[in-house]
N, C-alpha and C positions, 0 to 999 in steps of 0.2 A: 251883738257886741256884749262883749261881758262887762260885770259892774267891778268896781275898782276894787271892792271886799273883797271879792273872789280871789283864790288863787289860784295859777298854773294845776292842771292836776298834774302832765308829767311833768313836771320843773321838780328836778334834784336839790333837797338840803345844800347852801353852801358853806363844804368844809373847810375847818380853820383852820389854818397852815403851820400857824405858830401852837395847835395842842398838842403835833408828836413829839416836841422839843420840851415842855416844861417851863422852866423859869431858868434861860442860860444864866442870868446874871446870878443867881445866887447858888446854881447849878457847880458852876465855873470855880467859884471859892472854894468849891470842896477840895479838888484833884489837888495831892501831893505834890511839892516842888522839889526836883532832884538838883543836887549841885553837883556839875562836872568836874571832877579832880581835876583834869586836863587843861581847866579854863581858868584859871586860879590868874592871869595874869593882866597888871593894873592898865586900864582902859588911857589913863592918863601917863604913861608910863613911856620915856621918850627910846627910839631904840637906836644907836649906832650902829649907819652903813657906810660900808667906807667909800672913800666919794670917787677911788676908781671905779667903782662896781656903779656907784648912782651914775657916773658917766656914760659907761660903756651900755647900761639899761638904756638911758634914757636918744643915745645916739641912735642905735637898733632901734629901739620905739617909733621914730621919726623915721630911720630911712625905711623899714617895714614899711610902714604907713606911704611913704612917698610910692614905692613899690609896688603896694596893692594900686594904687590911685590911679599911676600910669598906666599899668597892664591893664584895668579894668576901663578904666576910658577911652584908651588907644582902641582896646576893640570893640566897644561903643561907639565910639565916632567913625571907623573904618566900616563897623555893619550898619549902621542907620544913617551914614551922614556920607558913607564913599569916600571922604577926604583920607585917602592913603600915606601923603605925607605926613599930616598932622599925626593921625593914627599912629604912625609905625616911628614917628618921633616921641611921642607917649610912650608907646611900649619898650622901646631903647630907655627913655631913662629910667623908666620902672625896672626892667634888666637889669641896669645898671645899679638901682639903690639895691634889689635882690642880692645881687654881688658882693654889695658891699655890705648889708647885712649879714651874710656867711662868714665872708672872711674878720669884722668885727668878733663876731661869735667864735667863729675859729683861733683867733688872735687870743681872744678872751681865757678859751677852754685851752691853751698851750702856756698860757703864764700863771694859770693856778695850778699847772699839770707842773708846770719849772717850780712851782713854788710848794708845793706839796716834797717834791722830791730832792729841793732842796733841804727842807725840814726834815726830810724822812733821811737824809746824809748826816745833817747837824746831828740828829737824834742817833744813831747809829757810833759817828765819831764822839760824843757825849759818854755814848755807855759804854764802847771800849775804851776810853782814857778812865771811866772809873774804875771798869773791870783790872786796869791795868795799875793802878794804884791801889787798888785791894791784896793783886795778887804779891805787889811791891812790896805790900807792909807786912803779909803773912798772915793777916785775919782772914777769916773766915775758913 
């Protein structure tokens, strides 16, 4: 038996983890702070959506979600559980919210497509009645 004095003779020095790093804490202060042009804007700062838009999000959001839920359980319970009705009752309505998450979106993407090209008419008849009152008066 060896006496307690003694040490390991192969027993490796244990090295300390925290010397390849230094002092983070005052390491840390040093590095430069850069401020993002891009990010200039107020944290507290409230923004208006127009509440067609938060509608039609948040309708989509829900039948989405109904969607995944059905399909993914219907063929959960059809492969672990055999109940076929059940299952393929799931998966119809999930189908079904699918569906109707498209055509929401689709509904969506055709009235700012009407609404865009209505603006782009108004803008259009706007600058030939100006064009046309210029050419009226003789200036330019």
């Amino acid at each position: 038996m060896f006496p307690d004095s003694e040490e390991w003779p192969d027993e490796p020095d244990d090295p300390d983890p925290e010397s390849r790093w230094g002092q983070p804490e005052d390491d840390l202060t040093s590095i430069p702070s850069v401020e993002d042009p891009g990010e200039r804007v107020d944290a507290d700062a409230e923004v208006e959506i127009d509440s067609d838009l938060a509608r039609y999000f948040w309708v989509t959001v829900v039948y989405a979600n109904v969607a995944l839920g059905g399909v993914s359980i219907g063929l959960l319970v059809i492969a672990f559980r055999g109940q076929f009705t059940v299952g393929g009752v799931a998966i119809a309505v999930g189908l079904i919210a699918l569906y109707r998450t498209y055509d929401l979106y689709d509904s969506y993407q055709t009235r700012v497509a009407d609404d865009d090209a209505t603006g782009a008419d108004d803008a259009a008849a706007a600058s030939a009645d100006t064009a046309g009152e210029v050419s009226a008066n003789g200036s330019e």
